[in-house]
C-alpha positions in Angstrom: 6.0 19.9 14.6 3.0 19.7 12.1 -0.9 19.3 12.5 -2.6 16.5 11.4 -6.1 16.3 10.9 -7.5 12.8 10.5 -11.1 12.1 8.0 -12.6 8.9 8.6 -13.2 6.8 12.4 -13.5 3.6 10.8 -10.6 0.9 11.8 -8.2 2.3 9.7 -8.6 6.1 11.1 -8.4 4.7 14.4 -4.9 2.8 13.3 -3.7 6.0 12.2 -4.7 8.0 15.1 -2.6 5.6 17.4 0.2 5.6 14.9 0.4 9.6 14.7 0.3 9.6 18.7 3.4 7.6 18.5 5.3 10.2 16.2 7.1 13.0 18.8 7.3 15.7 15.7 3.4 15.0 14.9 0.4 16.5 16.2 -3.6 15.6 15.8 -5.4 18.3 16.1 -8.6 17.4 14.2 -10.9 14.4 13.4 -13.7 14.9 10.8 -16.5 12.2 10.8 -19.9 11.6 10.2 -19.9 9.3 13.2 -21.1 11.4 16.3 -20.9 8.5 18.6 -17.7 7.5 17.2 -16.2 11.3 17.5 -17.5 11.6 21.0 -15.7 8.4 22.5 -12.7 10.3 20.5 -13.1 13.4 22.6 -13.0 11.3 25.6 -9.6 9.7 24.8 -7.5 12.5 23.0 -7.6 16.2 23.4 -8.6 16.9 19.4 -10.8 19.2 17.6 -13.5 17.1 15.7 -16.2 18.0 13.2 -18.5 16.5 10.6 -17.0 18.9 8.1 -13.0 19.5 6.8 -13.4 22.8 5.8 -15.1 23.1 9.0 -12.3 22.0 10.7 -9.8 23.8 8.8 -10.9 27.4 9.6 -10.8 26.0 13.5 -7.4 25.3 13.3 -3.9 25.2 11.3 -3.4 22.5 9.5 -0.4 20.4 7.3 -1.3 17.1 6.7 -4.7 15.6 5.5 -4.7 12.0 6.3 -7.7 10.5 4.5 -8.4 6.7 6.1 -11.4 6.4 4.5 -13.3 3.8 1.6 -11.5 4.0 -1.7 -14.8 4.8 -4.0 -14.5 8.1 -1.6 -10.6 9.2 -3.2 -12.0 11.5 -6.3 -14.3 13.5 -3.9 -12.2 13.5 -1.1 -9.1 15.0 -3.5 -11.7 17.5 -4.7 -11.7 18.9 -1.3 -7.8 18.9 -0.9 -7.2 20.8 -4.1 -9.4 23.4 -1.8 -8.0 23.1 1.2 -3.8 23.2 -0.5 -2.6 20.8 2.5 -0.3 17.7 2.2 -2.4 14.7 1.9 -2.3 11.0 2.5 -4.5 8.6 1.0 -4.2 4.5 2.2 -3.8 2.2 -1.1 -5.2 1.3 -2.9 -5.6 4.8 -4.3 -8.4 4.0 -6.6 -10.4 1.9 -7.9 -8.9 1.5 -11.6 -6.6 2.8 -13.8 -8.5 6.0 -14.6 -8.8 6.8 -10.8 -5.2 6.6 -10.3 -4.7 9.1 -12.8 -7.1 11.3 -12.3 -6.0 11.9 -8.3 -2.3 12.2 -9.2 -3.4 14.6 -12.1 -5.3 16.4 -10.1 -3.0 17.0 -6.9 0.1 18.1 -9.7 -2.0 20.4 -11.2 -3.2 22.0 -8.0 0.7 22.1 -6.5 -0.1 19.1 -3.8 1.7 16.8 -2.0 0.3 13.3 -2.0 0.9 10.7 -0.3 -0.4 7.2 -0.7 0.3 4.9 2.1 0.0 1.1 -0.2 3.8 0.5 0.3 5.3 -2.9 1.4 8.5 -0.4 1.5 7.6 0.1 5.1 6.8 -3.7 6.5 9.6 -4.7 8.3 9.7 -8.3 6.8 10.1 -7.0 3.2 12.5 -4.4 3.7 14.6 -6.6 5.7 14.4 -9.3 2.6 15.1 -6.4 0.2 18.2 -5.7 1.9 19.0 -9.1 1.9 18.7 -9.7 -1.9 20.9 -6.8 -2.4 23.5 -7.8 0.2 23.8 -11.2 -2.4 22.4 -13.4 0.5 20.5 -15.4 -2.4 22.5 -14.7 -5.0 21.4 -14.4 -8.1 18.0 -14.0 -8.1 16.1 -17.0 -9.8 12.2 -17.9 -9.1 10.3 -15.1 -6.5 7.4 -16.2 -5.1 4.8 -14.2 -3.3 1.4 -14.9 -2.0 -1.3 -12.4 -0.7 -4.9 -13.7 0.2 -7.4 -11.1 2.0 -11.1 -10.8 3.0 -13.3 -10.4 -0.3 -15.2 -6.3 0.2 -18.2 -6.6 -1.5 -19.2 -3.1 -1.2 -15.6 -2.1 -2.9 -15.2 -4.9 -5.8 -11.9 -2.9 -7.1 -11.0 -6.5 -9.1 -8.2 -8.4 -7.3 -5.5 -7.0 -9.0 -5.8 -3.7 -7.7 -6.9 -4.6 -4.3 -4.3 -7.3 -3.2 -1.6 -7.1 -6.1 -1.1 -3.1 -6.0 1.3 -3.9 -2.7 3.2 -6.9 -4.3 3.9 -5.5 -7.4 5.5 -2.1 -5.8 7.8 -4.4 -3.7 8.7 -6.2 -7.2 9.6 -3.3 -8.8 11.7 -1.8 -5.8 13.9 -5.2 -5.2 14.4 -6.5 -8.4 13.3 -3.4 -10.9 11.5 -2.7 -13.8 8.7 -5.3 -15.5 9.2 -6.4 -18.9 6.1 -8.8 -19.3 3.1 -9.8 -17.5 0.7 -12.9 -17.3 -2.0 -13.1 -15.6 -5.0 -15.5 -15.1 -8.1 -14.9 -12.6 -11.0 -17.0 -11.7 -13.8 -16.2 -9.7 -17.4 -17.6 -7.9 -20.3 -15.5 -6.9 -23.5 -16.2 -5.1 -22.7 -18.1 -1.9 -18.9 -18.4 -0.4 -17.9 -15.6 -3.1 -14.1 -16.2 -4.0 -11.8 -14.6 -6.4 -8.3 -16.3 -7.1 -5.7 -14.6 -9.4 -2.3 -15.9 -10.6 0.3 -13.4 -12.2 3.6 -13.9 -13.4 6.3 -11.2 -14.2 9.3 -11.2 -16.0 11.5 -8.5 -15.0 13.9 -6.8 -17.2 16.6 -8.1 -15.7 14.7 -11.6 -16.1 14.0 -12.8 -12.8 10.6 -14.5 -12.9 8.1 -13.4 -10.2 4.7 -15.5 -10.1 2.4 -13.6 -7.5 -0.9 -15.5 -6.4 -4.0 -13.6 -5.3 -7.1 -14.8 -3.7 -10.1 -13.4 -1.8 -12.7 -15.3 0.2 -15.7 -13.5 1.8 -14.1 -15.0 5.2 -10.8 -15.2 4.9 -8.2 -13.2 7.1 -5.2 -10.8 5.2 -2.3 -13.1 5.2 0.9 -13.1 3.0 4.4 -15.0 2.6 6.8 -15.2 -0.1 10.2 -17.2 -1.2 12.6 -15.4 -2.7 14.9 -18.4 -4.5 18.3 -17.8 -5.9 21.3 -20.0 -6.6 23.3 -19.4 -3.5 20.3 -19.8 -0.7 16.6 -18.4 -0.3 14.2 -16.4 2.2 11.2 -17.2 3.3 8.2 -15.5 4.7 4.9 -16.8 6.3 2.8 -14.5 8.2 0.9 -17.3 9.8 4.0 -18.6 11.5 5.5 -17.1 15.1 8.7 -16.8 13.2 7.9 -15.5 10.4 10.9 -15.1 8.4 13.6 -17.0 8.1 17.0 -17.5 5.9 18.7 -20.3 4.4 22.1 -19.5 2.6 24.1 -22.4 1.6 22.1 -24.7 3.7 22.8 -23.3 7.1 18.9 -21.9 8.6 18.8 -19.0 10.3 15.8 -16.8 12.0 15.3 -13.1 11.6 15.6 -11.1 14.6 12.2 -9.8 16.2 14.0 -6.7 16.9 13.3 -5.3 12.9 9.2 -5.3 14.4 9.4 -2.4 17.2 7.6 -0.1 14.7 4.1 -0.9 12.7 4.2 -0.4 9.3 1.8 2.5 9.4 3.6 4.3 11.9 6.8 4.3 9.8 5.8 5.3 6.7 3.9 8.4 8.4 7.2 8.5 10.1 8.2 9.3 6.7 6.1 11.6 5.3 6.7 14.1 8.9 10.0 14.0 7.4 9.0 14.7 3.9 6.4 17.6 5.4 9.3 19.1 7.6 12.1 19.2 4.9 9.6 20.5 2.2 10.8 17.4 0.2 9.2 16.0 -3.3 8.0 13.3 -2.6 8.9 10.7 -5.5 7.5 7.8 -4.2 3.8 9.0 -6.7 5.9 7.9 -9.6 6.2 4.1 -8.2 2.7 4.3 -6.8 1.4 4.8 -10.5 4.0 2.1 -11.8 2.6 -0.6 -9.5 -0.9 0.8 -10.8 0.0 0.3 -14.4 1.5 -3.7 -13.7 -2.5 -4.1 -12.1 -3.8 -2.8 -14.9 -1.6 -5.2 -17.5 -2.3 -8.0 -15.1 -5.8 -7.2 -15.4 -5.6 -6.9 -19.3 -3.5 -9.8 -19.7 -6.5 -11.8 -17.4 -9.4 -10.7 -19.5 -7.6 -11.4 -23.3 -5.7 -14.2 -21.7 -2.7 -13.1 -23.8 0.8 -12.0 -22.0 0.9 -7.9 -21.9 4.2 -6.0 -22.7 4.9 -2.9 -20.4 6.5 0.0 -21.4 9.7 1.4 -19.0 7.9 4.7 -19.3 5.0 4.0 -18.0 1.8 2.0 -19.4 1.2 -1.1 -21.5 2.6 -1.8 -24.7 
């Protein structure tokens, strides 16, 4: 069993605090908030600890896990007071707001000996793993043209720039399906003032030279939606969150539906499914290495968007 102590009551610290109720070898023992009202209708739902203050918290109660739900500008304080505190912590993607953020968290938890986890992953939708395995399983083929499409509410009190904000979660999927990225394109357009939009089309040539063309776009009222069609010579899946079947396959011509069994779990609950099993087995968690790999594909898409000239990555990690 580990304690959990939650930082944030906004809609995403209330998602989590559902999601770790749901987990048997998990425990919240703390919520931390500058909300009083919010912490008080808490208190009246779940028998927690809570506080305007971690450290507060912390000398109330043992702790393992930090799970930070709160706005991203907040990540480079909020680590300051984990590298204190030496617990396991978990930060929802994006991590940061640029390049430079991303490295200065994960820089900061190595050099203090902490655990980090960053919960941005597509790795733990049910729709994309299921899709993955696919692929792999030769139920396409081989690979040709990937599409994927990713459109989301426009934050205007967090402009992070499109690429890190929507593209982060495609890219990671990218790199975990088909592998490494060898090229990157990118072009962005955007309107301010009244019915703010921002619209971004990348394209990635993987080593292995499947072609992946991403599109990103933002309104100021537009609902988080995604779908994607993954194309190879012997058949191709597709994926539309809009529809009440969402995925589907079609190999050799035949259709086919994807069970609705693979959706008994949220997302959120299965990747802090995973990190309760990374906490109890005291493993390394090496998913910080693909975190700042999908980082450095934003930040050549982002590049590549602003010189309007194609951006090379390096397999080690960064732009060429």
């Amino acid at each position: 069993m580990i304690n959990v102590v939650i930082v944030g009551t906004g809609r995403l610290g209330l998602e989590h605090l559902n999601a770790w109720s749901a987990i048997s070898q998990a425990r919240t023992v703390g919520v931390v908030s500058a909300d009083h009202n919010q912490l008080k209708e808490i208190r009246k739902r779940h028998e927690v600890l809570t506080a305007s203050d971690l450290n507060d918290l912390c000398r109330q109660v043992d702790v393992d896990v930090v799970d930070f739900c709160v706005p991203v500008h907040l990540h480079l304080n909020d680590v300051e007071l984990a590298a204190h505190a030496k617990k396991y912590i978990i930060f929802s993607g994006p991590l940061g707001m640029d390049m430079k953020d991303y490295e200065t968290i994960i820089d900061r938890c190595q050099e203090n000996h902490i655990q980090l986890h960053v919960c941005q992953s597509l790795r733990f939708s049910p729709e994309y793993v299921d899709a993955r395995e696919r692929v792999l399983n030769g139920a396409i083929g081989n690979p040709g043209v990937i599409r994927l499409s990713h459109r989301g509410p426009r934050l205007l009190k967090e402009k992070r720039g499109i690429f890190f904000d929507l593209g982060i979660y495609e890219f990671d999927w990218l790199r975990w399906t088909f592998g490494d990225v060898k090229r990157v394109m990118a072009k962005r357009v955007s309107r301010s003032g009244r019915g703010e939009l921002e619209y971004a089309l990348v394209t990635l040539r993987m080593e292995n030279g499947v072609i992946a063309h991403v599109e990103l776009s933002q309104t100021e009222d537009s609902l988080f939606e995604t779908s994607f069609e993954l194309a190879g010579d012997q058949g191709m899946i597709t994926n539309d969150s809009k529809s009440s079947s969402p995925i589907s396959l079609q190999s050799m011509g035949v259709a086919s539906a994807v069970g609705e069994d693979i959706l008994v779990k949220t997302p959120c609950q299965l990747h802090l499914e995973y990190v309760v099993d990374s906490v109890l087995a005291h493993d390394q968690d090496r998913s910080i290495y693909d975190v700042k790999q999908a980082a450095i594909i934003a930040d050549a898409a982002k590049q590549s968007a602003e010189t309007g000239q194609p951006v090379q990555v390096k397999q080690s990690g960064g732009v060429l």
